[in-house]
VOPAGU-2260 file (C-alpha; in pm, 1 decimal, decimal comma):
REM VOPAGU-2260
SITE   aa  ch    i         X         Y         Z
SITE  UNK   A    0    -914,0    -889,4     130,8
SITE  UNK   A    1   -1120,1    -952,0    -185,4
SITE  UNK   A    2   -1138,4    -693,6    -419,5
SITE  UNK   A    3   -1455,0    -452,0    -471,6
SITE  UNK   A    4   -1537,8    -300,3    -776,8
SITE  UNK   A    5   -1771,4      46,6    -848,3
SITE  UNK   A    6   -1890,3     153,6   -1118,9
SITE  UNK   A    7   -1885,8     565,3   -1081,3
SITE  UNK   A    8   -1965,5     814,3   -1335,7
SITE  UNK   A    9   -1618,2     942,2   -1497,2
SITE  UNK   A   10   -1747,1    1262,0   -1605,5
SITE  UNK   A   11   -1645,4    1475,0   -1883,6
SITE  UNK   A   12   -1424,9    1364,8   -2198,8
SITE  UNK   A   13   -1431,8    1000,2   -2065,3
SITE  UNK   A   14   -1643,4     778,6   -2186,1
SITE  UNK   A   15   -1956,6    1008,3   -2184,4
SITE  UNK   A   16   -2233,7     955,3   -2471,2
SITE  UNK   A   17   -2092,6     603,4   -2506,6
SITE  UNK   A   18   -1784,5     704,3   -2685,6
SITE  UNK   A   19   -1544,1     421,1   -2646,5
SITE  UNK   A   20   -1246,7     362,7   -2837,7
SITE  UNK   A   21   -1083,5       9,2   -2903,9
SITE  UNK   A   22    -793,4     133,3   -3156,4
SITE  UNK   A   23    -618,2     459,8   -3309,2
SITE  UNK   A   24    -259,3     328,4   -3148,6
SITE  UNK   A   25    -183,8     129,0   -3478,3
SITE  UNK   A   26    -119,4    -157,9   -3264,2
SITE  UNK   A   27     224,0      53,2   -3145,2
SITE  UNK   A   28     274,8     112,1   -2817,6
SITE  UNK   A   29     416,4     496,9   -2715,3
SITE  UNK   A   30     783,0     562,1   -2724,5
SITE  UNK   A   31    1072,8     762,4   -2536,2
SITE  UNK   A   32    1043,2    1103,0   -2735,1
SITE  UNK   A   33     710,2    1065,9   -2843,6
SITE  UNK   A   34     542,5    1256,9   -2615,8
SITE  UNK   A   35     802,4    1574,1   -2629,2
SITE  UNK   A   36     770,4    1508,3   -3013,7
SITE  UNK   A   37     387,5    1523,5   -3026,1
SITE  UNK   A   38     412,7    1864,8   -2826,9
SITE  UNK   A   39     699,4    2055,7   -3024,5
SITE  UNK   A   40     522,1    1914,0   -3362,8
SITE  UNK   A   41     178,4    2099,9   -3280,0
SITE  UNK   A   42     288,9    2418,3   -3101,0
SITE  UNK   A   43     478,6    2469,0   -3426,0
SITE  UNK   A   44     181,7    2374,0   -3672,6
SITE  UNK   A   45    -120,6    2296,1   -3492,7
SITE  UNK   A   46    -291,1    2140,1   -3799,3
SITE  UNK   A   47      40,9    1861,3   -3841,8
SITE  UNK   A   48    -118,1    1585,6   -3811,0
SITE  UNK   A   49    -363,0    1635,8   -4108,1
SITE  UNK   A   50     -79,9    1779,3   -4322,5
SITE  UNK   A   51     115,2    1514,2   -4564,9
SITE  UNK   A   52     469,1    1654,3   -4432,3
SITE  UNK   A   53     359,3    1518,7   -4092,4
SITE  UNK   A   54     581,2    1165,6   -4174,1
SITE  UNK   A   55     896,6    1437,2   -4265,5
SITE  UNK   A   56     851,9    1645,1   -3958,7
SITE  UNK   A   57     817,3    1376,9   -3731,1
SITE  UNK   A   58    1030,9    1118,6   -3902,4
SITE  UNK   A   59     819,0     854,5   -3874,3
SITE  UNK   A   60     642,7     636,7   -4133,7
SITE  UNK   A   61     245,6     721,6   -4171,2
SITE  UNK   A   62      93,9     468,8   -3920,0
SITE  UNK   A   63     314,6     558,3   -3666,3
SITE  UNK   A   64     141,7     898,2   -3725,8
SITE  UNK   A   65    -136,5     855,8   -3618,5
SITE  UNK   A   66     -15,5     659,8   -3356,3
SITE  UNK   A   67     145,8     952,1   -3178,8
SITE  UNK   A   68    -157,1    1126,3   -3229,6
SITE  UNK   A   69    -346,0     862,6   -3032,1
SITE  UNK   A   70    -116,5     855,4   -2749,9
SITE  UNK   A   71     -63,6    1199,1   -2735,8
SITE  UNK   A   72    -465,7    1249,4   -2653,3
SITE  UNK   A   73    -487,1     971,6   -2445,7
SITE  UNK   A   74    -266,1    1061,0   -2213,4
SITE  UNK   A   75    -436,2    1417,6   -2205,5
SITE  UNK   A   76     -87,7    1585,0   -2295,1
SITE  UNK   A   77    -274,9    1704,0   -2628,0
SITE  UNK   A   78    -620,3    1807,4   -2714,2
SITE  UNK   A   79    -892,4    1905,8   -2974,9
SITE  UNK   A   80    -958,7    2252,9   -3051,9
SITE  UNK   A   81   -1292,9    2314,1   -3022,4
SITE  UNK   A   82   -1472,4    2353,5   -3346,7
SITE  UNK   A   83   -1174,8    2168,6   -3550,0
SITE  UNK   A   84   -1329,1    1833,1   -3584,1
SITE  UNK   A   85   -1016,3    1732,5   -3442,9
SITE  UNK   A   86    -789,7    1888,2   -3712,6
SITE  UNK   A   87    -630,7    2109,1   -3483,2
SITE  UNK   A   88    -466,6    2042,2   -3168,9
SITE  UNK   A   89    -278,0    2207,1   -2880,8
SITE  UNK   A   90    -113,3    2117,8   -2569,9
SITE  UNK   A   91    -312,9    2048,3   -2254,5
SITE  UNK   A   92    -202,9    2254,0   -1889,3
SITE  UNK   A   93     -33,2    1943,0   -1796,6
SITE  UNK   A   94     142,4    1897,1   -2144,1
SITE  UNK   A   95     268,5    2225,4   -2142,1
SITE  UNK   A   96     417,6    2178,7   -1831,5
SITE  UNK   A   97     595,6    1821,4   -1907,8
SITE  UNK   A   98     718,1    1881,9   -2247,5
SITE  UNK   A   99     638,5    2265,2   -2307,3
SITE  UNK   A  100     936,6    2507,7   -2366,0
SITE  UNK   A  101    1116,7    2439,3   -2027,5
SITE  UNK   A  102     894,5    2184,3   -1946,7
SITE  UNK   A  103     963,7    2031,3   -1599,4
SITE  UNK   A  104    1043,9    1607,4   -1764,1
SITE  UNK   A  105    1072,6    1657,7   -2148,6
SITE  UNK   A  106    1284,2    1359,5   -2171,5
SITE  UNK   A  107    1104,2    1102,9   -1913,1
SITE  UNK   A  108    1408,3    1097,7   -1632,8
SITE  UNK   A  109    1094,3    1095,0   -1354,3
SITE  UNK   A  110     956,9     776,2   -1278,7
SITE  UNK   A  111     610,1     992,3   -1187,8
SITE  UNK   A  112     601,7    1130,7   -1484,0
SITE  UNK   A  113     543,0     789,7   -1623,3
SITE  UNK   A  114     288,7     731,5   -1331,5
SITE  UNK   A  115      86,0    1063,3   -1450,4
SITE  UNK   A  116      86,6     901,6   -1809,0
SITE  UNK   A  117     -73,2     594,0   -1666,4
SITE  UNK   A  118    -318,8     800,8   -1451,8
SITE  UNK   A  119    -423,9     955,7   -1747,5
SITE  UNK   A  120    -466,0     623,2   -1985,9
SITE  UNK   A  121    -645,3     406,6   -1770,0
SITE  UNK   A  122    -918,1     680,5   -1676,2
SITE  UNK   A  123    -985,9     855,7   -2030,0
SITE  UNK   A  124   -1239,0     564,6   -2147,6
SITE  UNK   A  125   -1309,6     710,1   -2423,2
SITE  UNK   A  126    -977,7     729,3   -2648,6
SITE  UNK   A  127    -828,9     428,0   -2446,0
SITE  UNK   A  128   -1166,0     216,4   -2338,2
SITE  UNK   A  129    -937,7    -142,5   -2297,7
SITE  UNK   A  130    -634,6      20,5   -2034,8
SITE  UNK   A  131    -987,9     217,0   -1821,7
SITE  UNK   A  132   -1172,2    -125,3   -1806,9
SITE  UNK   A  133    -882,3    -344,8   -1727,3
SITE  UNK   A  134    -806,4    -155,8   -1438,6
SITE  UNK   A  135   -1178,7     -79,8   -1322,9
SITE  UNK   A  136   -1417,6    -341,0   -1469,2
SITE  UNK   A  137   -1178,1    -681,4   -1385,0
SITE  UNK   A  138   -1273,2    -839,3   -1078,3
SITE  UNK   A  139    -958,6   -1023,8   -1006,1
SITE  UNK   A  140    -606,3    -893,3    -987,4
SITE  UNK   A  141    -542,6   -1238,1   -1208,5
SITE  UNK   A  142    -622,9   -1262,4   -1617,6
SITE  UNK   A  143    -591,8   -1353,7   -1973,6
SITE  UNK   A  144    -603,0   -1204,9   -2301,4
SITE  UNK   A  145    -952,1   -1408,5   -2375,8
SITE  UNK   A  146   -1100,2   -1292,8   -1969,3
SITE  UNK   A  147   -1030,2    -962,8   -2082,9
SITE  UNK   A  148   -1217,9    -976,5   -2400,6
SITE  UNK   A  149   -1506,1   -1131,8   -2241,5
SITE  UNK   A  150   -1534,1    -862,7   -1968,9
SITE  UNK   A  151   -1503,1    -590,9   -2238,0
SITE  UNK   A  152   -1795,9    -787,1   -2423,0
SITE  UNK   A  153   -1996,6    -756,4   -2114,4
SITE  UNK   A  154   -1920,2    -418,2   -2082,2
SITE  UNK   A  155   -2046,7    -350,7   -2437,1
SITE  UNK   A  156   -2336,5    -526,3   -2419,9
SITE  UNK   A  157   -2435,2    -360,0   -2103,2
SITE  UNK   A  158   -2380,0      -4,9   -2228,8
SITE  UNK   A  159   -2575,4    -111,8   -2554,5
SITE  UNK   A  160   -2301,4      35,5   -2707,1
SITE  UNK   A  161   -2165,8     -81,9   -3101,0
SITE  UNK   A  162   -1914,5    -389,3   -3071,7
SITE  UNK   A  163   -1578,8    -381,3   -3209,2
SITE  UNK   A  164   -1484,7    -667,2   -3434,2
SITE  UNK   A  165   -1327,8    -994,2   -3263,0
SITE  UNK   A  166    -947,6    -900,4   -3411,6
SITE  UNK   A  167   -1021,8    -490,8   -3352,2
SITE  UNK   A  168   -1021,1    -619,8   -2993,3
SITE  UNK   A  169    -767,4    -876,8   -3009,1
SITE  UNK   A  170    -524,0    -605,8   -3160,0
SITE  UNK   A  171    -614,6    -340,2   -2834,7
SITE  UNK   A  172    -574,1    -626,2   -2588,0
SITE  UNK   A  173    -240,0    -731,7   -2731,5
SITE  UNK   A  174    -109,5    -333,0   -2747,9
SITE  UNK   A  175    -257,4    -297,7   -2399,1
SITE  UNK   A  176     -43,0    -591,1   -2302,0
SITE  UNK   A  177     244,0    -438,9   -2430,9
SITE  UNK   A  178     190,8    -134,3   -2268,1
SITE  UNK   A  179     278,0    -283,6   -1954,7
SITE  UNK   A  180     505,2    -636,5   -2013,6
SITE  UNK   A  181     834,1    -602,5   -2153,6
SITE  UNK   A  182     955,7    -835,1   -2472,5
SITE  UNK   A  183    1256,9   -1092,4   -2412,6
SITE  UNK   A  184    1422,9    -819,8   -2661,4
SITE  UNK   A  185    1382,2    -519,8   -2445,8
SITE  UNK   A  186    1464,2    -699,0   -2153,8
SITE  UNK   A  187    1833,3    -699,2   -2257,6
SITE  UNK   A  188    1813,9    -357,7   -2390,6
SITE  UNK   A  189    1903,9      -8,2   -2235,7
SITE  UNK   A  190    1563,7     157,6   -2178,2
SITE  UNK   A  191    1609,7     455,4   -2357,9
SITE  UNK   A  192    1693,5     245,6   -2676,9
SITE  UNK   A  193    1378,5       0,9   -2644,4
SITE  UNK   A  194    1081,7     -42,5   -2846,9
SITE  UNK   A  195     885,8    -114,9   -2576,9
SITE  UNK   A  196     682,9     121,4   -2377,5
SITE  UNK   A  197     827,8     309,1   -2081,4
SITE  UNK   A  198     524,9     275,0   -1822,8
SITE  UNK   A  199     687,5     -49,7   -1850,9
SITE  UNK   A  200     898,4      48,9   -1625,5
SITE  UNK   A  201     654,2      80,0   -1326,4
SITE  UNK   A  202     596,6    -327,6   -1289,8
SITE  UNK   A  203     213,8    -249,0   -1276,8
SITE  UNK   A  204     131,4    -597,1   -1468,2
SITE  UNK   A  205     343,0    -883,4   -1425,5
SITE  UNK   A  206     284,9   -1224,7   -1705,5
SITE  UNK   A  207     308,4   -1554,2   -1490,6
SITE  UNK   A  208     516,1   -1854,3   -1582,4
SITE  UNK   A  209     195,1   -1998,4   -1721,4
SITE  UNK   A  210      96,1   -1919,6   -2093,9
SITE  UNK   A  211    -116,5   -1600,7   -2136,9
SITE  UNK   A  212    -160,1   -1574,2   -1755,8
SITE  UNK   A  213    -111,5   -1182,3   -1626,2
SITE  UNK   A  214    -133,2   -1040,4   -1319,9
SITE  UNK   A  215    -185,2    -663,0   -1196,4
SITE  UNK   A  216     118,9    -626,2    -883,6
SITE  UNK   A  217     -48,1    -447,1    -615,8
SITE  UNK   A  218     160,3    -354,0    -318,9
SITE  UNK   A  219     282,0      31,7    -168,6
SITE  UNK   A  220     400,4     151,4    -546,4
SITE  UNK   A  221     709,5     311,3    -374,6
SITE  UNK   A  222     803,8     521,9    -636,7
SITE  UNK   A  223     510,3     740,5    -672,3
SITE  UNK   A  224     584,0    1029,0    -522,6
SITE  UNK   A  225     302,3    1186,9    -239,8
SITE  UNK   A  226     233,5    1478,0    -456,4
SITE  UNK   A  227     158,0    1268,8    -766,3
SITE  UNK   A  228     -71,5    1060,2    -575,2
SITE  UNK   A  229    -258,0    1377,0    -406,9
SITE  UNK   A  230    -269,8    1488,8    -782,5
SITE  UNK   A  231    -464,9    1235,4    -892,8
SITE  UNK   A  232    -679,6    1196,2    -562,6
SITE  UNK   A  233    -812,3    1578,6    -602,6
SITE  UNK   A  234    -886,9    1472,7   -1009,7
SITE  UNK   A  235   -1081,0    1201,0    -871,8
SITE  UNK   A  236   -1208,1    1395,1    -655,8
SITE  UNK   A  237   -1374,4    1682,6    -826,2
SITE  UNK   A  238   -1452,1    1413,7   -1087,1
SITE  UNK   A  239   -1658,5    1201,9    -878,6
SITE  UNK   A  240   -1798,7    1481,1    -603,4
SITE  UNK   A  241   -1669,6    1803,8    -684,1
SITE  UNK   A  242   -1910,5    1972,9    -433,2
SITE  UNK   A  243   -1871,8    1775,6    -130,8
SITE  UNK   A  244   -1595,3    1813,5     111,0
SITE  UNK   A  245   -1566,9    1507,5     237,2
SITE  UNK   A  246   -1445,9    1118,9      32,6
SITE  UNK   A  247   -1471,1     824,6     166,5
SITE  UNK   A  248   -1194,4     581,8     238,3
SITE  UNK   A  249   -1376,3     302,1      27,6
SITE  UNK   A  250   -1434,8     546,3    -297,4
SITE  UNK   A  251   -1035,6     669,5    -324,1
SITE  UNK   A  252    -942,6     273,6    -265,5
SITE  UNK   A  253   -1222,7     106,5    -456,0
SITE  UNK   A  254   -1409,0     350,5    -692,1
SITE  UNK   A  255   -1369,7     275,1   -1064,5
SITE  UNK   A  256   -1093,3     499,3   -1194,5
SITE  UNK   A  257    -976,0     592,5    -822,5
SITE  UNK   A  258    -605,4     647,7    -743,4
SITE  UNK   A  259    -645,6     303,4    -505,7
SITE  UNK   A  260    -760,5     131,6    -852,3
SITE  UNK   A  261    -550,0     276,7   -1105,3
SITE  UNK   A  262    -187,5     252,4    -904,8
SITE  UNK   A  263    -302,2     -88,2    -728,4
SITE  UNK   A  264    -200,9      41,6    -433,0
SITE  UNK   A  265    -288,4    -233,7    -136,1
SITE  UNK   A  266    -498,5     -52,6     165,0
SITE  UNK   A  267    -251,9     -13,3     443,3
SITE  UNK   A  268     -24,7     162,4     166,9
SITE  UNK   A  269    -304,1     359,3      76,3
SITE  UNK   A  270    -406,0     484,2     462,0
SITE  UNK   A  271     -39,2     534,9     514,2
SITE  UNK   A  272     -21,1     780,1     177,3
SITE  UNK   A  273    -365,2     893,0     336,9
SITE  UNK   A  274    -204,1    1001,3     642,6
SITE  UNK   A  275      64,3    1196,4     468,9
SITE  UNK   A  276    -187,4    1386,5     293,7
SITE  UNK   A  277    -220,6    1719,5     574,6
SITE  UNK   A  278     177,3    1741,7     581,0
SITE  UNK   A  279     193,3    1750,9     179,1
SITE  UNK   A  280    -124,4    1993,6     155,9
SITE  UNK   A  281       2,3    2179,2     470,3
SITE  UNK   A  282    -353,3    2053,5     624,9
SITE  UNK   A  283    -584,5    2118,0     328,8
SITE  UNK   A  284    -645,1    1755,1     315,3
SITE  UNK   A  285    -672,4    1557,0     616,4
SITE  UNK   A  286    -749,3    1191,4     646,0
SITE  UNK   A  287    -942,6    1083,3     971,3
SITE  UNK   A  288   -1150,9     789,3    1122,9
SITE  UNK   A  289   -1405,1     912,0    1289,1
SITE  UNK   A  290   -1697,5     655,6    1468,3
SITE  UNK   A  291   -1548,6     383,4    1256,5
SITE  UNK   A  292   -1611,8     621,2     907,8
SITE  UNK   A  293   -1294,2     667,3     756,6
SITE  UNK   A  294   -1298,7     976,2     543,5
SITE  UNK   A  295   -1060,0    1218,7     393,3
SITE  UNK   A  296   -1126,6    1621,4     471,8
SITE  UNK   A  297   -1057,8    1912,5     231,1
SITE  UNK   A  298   -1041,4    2218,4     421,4
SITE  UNK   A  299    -994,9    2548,3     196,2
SITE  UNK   A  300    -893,4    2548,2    -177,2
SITE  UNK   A  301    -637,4    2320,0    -334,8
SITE  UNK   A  302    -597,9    2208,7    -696,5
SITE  UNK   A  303    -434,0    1936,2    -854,6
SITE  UNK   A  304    -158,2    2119,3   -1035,0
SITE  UNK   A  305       2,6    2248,9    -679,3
SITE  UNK   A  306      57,1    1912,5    -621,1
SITE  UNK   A  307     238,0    1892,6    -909,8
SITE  UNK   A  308     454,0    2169,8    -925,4
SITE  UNK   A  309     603,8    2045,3    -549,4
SITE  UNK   A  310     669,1    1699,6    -688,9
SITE  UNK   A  311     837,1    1868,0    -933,2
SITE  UNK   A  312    1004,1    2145,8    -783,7
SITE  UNK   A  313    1191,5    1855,2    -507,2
SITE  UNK   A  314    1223,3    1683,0    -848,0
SITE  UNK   A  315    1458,3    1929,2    -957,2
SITE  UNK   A  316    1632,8    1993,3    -673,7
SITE  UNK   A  317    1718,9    1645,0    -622,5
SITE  UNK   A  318    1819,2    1598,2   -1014,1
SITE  UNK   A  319    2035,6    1929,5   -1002,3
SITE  UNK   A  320    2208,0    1751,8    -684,1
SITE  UNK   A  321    2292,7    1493,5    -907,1
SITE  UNK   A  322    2430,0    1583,1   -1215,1
């Protein structure tokens, strides 16, 4: 079935008052550590990453810096004090409980903790505008580095908004890439040790045997986890219509920044994760067709962190079971 696209409001601290971003990475992707890093580094000095000790108490060089700044708020595990100018930061809810003191997947050992990172990149437009569009604003599962560019153009130019220059954009393409391919170096080494990113690891973009051809992999995502997935469905959720109880099947698999978009999950996958949804919420959200209007239910109060403490409670017990 062809792909539909919709262009939904995102809502707060994503893209609003035509903030977009197209660079603040310093063309390097995220590492293993870094996040865990980021979060022991300002709960210790919130002000770090102004101070010039930052490259000793981090022990990185200055660029990378910044870098783990960047990543850090993308993927909402850090943000701005209010009234800091951005000088200060502390961990977010969902930072704290990742990479906090006893935090539930400090060092990455969850596959879904890699999914939640890529949730949270490719719907904050504003501090990561190139990973949000490629996953919303592309009409085909199917590009290149220059289709990209010229759908970010449109984008731009559409929003009025101030155009980066040509090799701003080039260098945010290319990290985006990277965020998501694996180099013929990393292939061969052990993840842990690589330079490459570890969303990687989740196969979400695939680059064909023909020169600068990629393609997103849509298909059941098997390894996120239920809970994960109803995580991000009640963000999108109270995101997109906080006050109704009721979302349709087409806004979860098609909406821009939806869990359907975001995790290319293909739609029988996504009514069979759907259906799941009363057992996981013990019937606080129920999926139903009803007169040919397929719809998902919320009956009585759920938040998205509940989800997330389940996944990671099982998480637990399953990695206990295995050491």
């Amino acid at each position: 079935m062809k792909r539909r696209t919709h262009t939904g409001s995102l809502g707060p601290d994503t893209g609003v008052d035509g903030k977009v971003s197209f660079s603040g990475h310093e063309t390097f992707v995220f590492r293993y550590g870094w996040m865990k890093k980021a979060i022991d580094a300002v709960q210790d000095n919130p002000t770090l990453f102004t101070c010039d000790d930052a490259m000793v108490a981090l022990g990185v060089g200055k660029n990378m810096v910044r870098s783990i700044r960047h990543w850090a708020l993308a993927t909402r595990i850090l943000e701005e004090e209010p009234r800091t100018r951005g000088n200060q930061l502390k961990p977010t809810e969902l930072g704290k409980l990742l990479f906090g003191a006893g935090g539930r997947d400090p060092y990455l050992e969850d596959i879904n903790t890699l999914w939640l990172l890529h949730w949270n990149l490719v719907t904050n437009e504003e501090r990561s505008t190139t990973w949000c569009w490629a996953f919303g604003k592309l009409p085909s599962d199917e590009f290149t580095k220059d289709y990209l560019a010229g759908v970010i153009r449109e984008e731009i130019q559409r929003r009025n908004l101030k155009s980066p220059s040509e090799s701003s954009l080039r260098r945010d393409i290319d990290c985006f890439i990277h965020t998501y391919t694996a180099t013929s170096a990393a292939k061969r080494a052990v993840l842990e040790d690589s330079l490459d990113c570890p969303i990687v690891e989740l196969s979400l973009v695939e680059e064909d045997v023909i020169p600068n051809l990629f393609r997103f992999k849509r298909g059941a995502q098997r390894t996120l986890s239920g809970e994960v997935f109803a995580y991000a469905l009640l963000e999108f959720w109270d995101r997109v219509a906080a006050a109704r109880e009721t979302l349709s099947f087409t806004e979860v698999a098609y909406g821009f920044a939806s869990p359907g978009v975001a995790f290319r999950v293909d739609e029988n996958s996504l009514s069979e994760r759907l259906d799941s949804l009363e057992q996981i919420t013990n019937g606080r959200l129920v999926y139903a067709e009803t007169a040919g209007l397929k719809q998902i239910y919320r009956h009585g109060k759920i938040t998205p962190f509940e989800c997330l403490e389940q996944h990671y409670r099982k998480f637990e017990k399953v990695f206990l079971a295995g050491v």
